[in-house]
C-alpha positions in Angstrom: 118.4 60.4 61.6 120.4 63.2 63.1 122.7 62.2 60.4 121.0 62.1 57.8 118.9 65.2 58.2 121.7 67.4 57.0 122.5 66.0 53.7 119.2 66.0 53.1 118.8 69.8 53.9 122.0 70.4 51.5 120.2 69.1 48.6 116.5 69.7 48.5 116.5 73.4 48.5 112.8 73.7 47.7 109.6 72.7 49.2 106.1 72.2 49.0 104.6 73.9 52.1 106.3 76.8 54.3 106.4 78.4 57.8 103.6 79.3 59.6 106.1 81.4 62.1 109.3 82.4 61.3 112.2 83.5 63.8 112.3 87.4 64.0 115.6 89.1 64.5 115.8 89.9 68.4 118.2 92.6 70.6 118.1 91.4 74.0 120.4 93.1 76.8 123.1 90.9 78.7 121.7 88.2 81.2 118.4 88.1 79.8 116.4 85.8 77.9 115.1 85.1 74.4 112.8 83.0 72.7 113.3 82.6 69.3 109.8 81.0 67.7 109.4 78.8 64.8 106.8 76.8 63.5 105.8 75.2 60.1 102.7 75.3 58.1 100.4 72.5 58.6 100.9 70.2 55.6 98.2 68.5 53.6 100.3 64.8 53.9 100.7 63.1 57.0 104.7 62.6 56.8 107.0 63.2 59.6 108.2 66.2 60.1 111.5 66.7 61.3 112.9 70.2 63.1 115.9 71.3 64.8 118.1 74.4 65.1 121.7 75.8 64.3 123.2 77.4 66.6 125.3 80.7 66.1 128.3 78.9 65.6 127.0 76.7 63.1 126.6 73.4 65.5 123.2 71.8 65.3 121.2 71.8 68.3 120.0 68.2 67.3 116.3 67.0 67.1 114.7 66.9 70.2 111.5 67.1 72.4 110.8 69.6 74.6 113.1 70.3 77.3 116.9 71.7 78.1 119.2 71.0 76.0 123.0 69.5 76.2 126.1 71.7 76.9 125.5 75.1 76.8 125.7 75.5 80.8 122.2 74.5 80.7 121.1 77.6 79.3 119.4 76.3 76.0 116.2 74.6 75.8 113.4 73.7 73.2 109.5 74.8 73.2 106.9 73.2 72.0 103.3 72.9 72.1 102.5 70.8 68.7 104.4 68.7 66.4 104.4 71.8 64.1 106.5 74.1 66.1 110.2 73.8 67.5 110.8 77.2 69.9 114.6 77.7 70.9 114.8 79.3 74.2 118.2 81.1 75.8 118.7 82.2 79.4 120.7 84.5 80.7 122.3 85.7 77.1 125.8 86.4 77.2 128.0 87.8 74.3 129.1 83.8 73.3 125.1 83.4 72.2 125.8 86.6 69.5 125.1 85.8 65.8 122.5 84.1 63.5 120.2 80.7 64.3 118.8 78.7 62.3 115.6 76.8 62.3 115.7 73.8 60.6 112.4 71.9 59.3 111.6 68.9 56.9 109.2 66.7 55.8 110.5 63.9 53.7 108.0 64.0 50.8 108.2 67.9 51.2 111.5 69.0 51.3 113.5 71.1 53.9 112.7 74.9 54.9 115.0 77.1 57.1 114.8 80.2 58.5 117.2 82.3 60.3 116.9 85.4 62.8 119.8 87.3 64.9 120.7 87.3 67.8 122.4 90.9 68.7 123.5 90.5 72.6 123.4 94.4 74.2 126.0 94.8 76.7 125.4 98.1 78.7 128.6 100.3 79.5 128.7 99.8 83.3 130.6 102.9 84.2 132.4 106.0 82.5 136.1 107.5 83.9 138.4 109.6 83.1 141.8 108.0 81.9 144.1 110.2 84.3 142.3 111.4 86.7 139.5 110.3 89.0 136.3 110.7 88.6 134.6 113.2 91.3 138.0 115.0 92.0 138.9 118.5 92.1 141.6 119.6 89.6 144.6 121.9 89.9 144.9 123.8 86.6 146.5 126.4 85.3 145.0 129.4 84.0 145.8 129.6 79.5 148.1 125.9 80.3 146.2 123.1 77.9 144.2 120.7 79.9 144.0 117.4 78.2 141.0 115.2 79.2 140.2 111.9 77.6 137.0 110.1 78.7 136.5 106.1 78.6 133.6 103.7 78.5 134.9 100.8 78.1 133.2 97.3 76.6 129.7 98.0 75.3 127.8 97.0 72.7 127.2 98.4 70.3 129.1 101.4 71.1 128.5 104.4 73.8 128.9 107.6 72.0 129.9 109.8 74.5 129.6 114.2 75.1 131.6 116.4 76.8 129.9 119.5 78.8 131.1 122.3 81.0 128.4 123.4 83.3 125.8 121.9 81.3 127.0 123.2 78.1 127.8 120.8 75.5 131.6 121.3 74.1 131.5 121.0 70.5 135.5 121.9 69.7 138.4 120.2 70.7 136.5 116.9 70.9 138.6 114.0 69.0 136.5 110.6 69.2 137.7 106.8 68.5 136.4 103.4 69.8 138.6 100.0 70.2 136.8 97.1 69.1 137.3 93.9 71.3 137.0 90.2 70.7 134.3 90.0 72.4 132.5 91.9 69.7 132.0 94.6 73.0 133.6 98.2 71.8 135.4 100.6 74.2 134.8 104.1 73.3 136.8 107.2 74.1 136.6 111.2 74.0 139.3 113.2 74.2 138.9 116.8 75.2 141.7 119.8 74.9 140.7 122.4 77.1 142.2 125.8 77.6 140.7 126.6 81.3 140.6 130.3 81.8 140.0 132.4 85.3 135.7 132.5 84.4 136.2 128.4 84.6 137.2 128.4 88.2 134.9 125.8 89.6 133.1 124.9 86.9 132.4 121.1 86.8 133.6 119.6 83.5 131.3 116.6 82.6 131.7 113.1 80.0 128.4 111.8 79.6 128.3 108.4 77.7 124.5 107.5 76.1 123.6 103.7 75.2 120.1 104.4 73.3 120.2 100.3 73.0 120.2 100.0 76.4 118.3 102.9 77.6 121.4 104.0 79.4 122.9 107.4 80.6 125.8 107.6 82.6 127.8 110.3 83.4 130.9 111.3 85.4 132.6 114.7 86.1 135.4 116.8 87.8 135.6 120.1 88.8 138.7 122.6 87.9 140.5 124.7 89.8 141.8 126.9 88.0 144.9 128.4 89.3 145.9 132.1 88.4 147.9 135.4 89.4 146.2 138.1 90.7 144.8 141.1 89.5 147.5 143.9 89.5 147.2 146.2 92.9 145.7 149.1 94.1 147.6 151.1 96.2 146.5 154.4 98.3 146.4 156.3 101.3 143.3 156.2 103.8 142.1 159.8 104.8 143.5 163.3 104.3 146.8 163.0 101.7 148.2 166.1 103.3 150.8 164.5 105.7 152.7 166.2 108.3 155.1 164.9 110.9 153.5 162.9 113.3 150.3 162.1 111.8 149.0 158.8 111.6 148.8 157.9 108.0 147.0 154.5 106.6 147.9 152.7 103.4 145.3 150.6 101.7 146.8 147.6 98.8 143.9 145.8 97.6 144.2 142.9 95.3 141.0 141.5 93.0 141.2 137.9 92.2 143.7 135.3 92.0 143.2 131.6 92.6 144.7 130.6 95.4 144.2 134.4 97.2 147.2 136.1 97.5 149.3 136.7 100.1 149.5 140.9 100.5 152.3 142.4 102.2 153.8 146.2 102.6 157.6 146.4 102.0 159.6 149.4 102.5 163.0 148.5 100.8 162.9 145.0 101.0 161.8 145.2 104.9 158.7 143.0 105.3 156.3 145.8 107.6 153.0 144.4 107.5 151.4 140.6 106.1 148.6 140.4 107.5 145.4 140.7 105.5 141.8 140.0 104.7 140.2 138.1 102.2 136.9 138.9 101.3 135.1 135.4 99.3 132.1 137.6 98.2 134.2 139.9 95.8 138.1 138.3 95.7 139.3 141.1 97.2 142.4 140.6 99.7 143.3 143.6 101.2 146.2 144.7 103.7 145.9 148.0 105.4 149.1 149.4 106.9 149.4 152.2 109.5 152.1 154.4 111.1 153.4 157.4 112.7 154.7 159.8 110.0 158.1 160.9 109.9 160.9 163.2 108.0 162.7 159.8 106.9 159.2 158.8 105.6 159.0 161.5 102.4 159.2 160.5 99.3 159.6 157.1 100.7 158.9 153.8 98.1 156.0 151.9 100.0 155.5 148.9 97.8 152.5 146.5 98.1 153.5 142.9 96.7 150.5 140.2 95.9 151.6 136.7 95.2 149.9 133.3 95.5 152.6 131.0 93.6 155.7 130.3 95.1 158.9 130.4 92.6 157.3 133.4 90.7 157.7 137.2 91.0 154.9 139.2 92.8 152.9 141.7 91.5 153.8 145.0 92.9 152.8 148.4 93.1 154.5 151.6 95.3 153.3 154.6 96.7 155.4 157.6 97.4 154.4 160.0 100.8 155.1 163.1 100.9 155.3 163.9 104.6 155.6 168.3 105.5 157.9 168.5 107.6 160.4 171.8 109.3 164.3 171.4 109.2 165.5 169.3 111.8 167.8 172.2 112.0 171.0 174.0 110.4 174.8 174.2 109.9 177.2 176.7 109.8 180.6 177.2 108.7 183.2 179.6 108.5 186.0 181.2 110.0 186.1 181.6 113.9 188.5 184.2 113.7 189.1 187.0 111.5 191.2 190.9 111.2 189.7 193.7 111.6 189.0 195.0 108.0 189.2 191.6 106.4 186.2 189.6 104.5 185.5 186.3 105.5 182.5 184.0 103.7 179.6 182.1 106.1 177.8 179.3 105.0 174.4 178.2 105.9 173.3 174.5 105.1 169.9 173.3 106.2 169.1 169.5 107.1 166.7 167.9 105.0 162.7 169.5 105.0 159.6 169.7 102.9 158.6 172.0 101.7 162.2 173.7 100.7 163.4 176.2 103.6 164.2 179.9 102.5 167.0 180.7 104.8 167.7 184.3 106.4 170.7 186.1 107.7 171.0 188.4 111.0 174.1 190.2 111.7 174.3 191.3 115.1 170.9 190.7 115.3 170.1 192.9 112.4 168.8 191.7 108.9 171.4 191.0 105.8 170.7 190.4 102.6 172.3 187.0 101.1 173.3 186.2 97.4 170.7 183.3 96.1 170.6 180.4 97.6 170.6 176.8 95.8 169.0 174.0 97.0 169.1 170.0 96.7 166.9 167.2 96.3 167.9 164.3 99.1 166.3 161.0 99.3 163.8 162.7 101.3 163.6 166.3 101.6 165.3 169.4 100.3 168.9 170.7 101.6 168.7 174.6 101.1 172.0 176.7 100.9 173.1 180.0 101.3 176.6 181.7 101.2 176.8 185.2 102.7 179.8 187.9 102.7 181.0 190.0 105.4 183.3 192.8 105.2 184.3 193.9 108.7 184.5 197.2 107.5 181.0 197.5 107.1 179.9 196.0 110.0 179.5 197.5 113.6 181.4 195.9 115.7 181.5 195.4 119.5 183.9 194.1 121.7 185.6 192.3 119.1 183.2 189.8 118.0 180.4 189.8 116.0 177.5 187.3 116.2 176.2 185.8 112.6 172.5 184.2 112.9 171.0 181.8 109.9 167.5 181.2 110.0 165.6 178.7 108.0 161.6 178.7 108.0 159.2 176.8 106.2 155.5 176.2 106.4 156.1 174.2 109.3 158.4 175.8 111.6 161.9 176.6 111.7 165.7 176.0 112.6 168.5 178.5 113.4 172.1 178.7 114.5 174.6 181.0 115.3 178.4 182.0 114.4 180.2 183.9 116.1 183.5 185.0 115.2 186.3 187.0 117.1 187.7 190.3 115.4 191.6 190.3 115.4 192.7 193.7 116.8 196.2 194.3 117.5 197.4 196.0 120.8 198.8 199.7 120.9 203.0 199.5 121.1 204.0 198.7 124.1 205.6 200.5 126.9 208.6 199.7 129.1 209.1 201.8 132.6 211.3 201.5 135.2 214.6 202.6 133.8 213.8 206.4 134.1 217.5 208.4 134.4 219.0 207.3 137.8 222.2 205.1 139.1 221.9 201.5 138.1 225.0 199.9 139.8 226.4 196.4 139.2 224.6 193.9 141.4 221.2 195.9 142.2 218.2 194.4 140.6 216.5 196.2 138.2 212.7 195.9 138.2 211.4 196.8 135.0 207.2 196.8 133.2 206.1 196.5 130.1 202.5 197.4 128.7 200.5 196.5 125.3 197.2 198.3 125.8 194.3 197.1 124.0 194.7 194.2 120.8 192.5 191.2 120.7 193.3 189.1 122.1 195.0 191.1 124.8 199.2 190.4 123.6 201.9 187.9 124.4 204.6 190.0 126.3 208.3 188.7 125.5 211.3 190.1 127.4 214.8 189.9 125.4 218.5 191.5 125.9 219.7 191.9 123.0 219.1 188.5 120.8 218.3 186.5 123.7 214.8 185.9 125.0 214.8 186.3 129.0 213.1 184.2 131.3 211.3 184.3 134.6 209.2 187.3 133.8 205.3 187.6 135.2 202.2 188.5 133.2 198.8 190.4 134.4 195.8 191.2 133.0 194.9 195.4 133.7 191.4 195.9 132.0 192.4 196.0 128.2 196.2 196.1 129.0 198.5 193.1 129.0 201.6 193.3 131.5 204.6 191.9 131.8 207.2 192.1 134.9 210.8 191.1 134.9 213.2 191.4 137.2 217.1 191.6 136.0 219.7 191.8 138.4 222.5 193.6 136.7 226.0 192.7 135.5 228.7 195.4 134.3 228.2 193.2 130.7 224.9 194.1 130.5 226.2 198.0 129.9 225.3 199.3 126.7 222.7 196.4 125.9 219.6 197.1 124.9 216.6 195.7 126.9 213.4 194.7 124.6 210.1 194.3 125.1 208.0 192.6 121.9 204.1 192.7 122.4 202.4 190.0 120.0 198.9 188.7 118.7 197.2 187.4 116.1 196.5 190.1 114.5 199.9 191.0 114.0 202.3 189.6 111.3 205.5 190.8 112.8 205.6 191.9 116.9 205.6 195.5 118.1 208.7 196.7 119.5 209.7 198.6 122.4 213.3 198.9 123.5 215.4 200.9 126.2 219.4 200.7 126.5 221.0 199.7 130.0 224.0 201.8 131.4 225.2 200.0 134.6 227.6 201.7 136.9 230.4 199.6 138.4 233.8 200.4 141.1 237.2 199.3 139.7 240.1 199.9 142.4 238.3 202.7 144.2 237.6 204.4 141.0 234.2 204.8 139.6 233.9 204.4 136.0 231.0 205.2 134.0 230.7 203.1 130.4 228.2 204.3 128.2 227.3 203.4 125.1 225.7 205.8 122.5 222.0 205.3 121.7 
């Protein structure tokens, strides 16, 4: 009969009486179950009626009585509580029972009837992720570098749609959406999401919802970003009174705003690490280093430079502070002649060290005040070198005991330096004076004892003894209060008769020696006769 009943079906398409119930369409989520309900009109004849039902793959079910049903795991069974009605019941629905059923009825001397309902199996998504990163996790990102996000739910049906939010707020650019249709009629969906994460996103939670109104479900999962980026530029200045001098403590705030990780903020003073040590303040970003020190001359005008940086392999941002630190000169430096003759002009220079504010420098002359032409002065690295020239004719100047004493001073508004120079006048020595060869005898043989004086000259003079051309030796030099003397002793020879005997007095204020000279007569016996030889003057 089970045979039979088909061909029948195929060719009576009509019939006398109808269905008292048909199957209704049904939606019924995974792994539940689902009557579908059937049941003919009663019919005015009392022929057999004749009911089965087609499954969604177009196999007939077979006419049965009550009760489970072959194959099918077991799942399938047939209600019934009269001969009119033929219920199909499914257990535990998977996506294999999807599609259209088919109740068949006939009554021989009626004619077939069929009705069909659907069958639409709702699989719930079971979980959203992210495709590169996992879900939950705390993102490094880079401030302005696109982010690129794509969201999954894989294998519902019918298909999630899924939303993107940051914070709560739903993102409605950037969003590109697809789905990937599977053979088991489930559908994986996917969001993708370009982001451009800016400093204002740092740890805001970016969130891919997927809704399955079928199914009544709402899943969601998230990340949070951490947005990496540089640091506000910094702020450099000095702590307290900006009037520095010498020895005061002075303090040198950086402080940095922002920047994600903080910062590391150091003070350099060319390229010499001083101070890294700083303080990071979570309520308003701020890291701040505060350097402190001792003020000194080497520290004006010196290039304090605070350097923030929280990525390695990329340049810090810097920002410098000059100091100006008052300071006196450390002192002064003179140069000139040492020694000079009387009535010549020499030239002094003064030349301060380094100081702030400039030095003005003042001359003293024997401790008495000079004016002095302009003097020019010189920006150093840190401080101001001032310098002065000044001219003195010795002529003008009151001198005592050959020398005179030069003083430069150099005073600013925070003390002062001086120096002296003193330099020797060149006088030269009166001519000199030989004694000792007042008229009398000199004979052959006797020694002849003989002076010679330079008085005065500075320095005192350099006695020289000669006879004739030749210098003589062996003589003896004194010192007599401002006189220079010079003793020789010359025992005589008849040769020596005639010669003159020379004394040469000599300083450095002299170009050529002054001169004094006496001629020797020398008496001598030859064979009991004396015989006088002089020699004309």
């Amino acid at each position: 009969m089970i045979l039979v009943l088909p061909l029948l079906l195929s060719l009576i398409t009509t019939s006398k009486a109808g269905f008292r119930e048909k199957p209704a369409n049904q939606s019924i989520l995974l792994g539940q179950d689902v009557v579908f309900r059937c049941a003919a009109a009663k019919s005015a004849t009392s022929s057999e009626l004749y009911s089965q039902w087609r499954s969604n793959t177009g196999s007939l079910l077979g006419f049965h009585d009550a009760g489970q049903l072959a194959g099918h795991q077991g799942r399938y069974s047939y209600l019934k509580s009269s001969r009119e009605e033929l219920h199909l019941r499914i257990e535990r629905v998977n996506l294999e029972d999807d599609g259209q059923f088919e109740c068949q009825m006939l009554r021989p001397d009626e004619g077939p009837i069929r009705a069909a309902a659907y069958l639409n199996v709702i699989v719930p998504p079971k979980h959203v992720h992210f495709a590169n990163y996992q879900s939950g996790a705390v993102i490094d990102v880079n401030e302005e570098i696109s982010l690129n996000l794509t969201c999954v739910v894989p294998n519902a049906k019918p298909e999630a749609s899924l939303t993107w939010y940051i914070n709560g707020r739903k993102i409605e650019e950037g969003v590109q959406r697809w789905s990937s249709y599977n053979l088991n009629k489930t559908v994986s969906s996917f969001a993708a999401l370009q982001w451009r994460p800016r400093r204002s996103d740092y740890r805001k939670v970016l969130t891919c919802e997927a809704i399955h109104p079928e199914s009544q479900t709402q899943i969601r999962t998230n990340l949070t970003l951490n947005v990496l980026y540089p640091p506000d530029q910094p702020k450099v200045s000095m702590v307290g009174d900006p009037h520095v001098r010498a020895g005061d403590n002075v303090t040198l705030a950086c402080v940095v705003t922002g920047g994600n990780p903080p910062p590391d903020v150091s003070w350099y003073l060319k390229d010499r690490l001083l101070s890294a040590r700083f303080q990071y303040d979570l309520q308003t970003q701020e890291s701040r280093n505060t350097y402190s020190f001792l003020a000194e001359p080497e520290d004006n005008l010196a290039n304090y430079e605070c350097r923030a940086s929280n990525r390695k392999g990329q340049a810090p941002k810097t920002r410098s502070i000059h100091v100006k630190v008052a300071y006196a000169p450390q002192g002064v430096e003179m140069t000139g002649e040492s020694n000079i003759r009387q009535g010549s002009v020499t030239v002094v220079q003064c030349r301060t060290k380094p100081s702030n504010p400039v030095s003005k420098i003042s001359w003293l002359v024997n401790g008495h005040p000079v004016p002095a032409s302009l003097q020019s002065e010189h920006q150093q690295a840190h401080g101001t070198v001032s310098i002065s020239n000044l001219t003195i004719n010795t002529n003008e100047v009151m001198i005592g005991k050959h020398r005179m004493t030069v003083e430069c001073n150099a005073r600013n508004d925070e003390g002062s330096a001086s120096k002296q120079h003193v330099i020797k006048i060149l006088a030269p020595p009166l001519p000199p004076r030989i004694s000792g060869l007042e008229e009398g005898v000199h004979l052959e043989g006797n020694v002849l004892n003989v002076t010679c004086e330079a008085h005065g000259g500075n320095p005192l003079a350099d006695i020289s003894w000669y006879r004739g051309y030749d210098k003589l030796p062996g003589a003896r030099s004194s010192v007599s209060g401002d006189s220079a003397i010079s003793f020789l002793s010359l025992t005589l020879e008849r040769t020596m008769n005639g010669q003159r005997l020379k004394c040469e007095a000599m300083n450095a204020a002299l170009d050529e020696p002054l001169i004094d000279s006496k001629q020797l007569t020398v008496l001598w016996h030859e064979q009991n006769e004396e015989r006088i030889m002089e020699s004309e003057k």
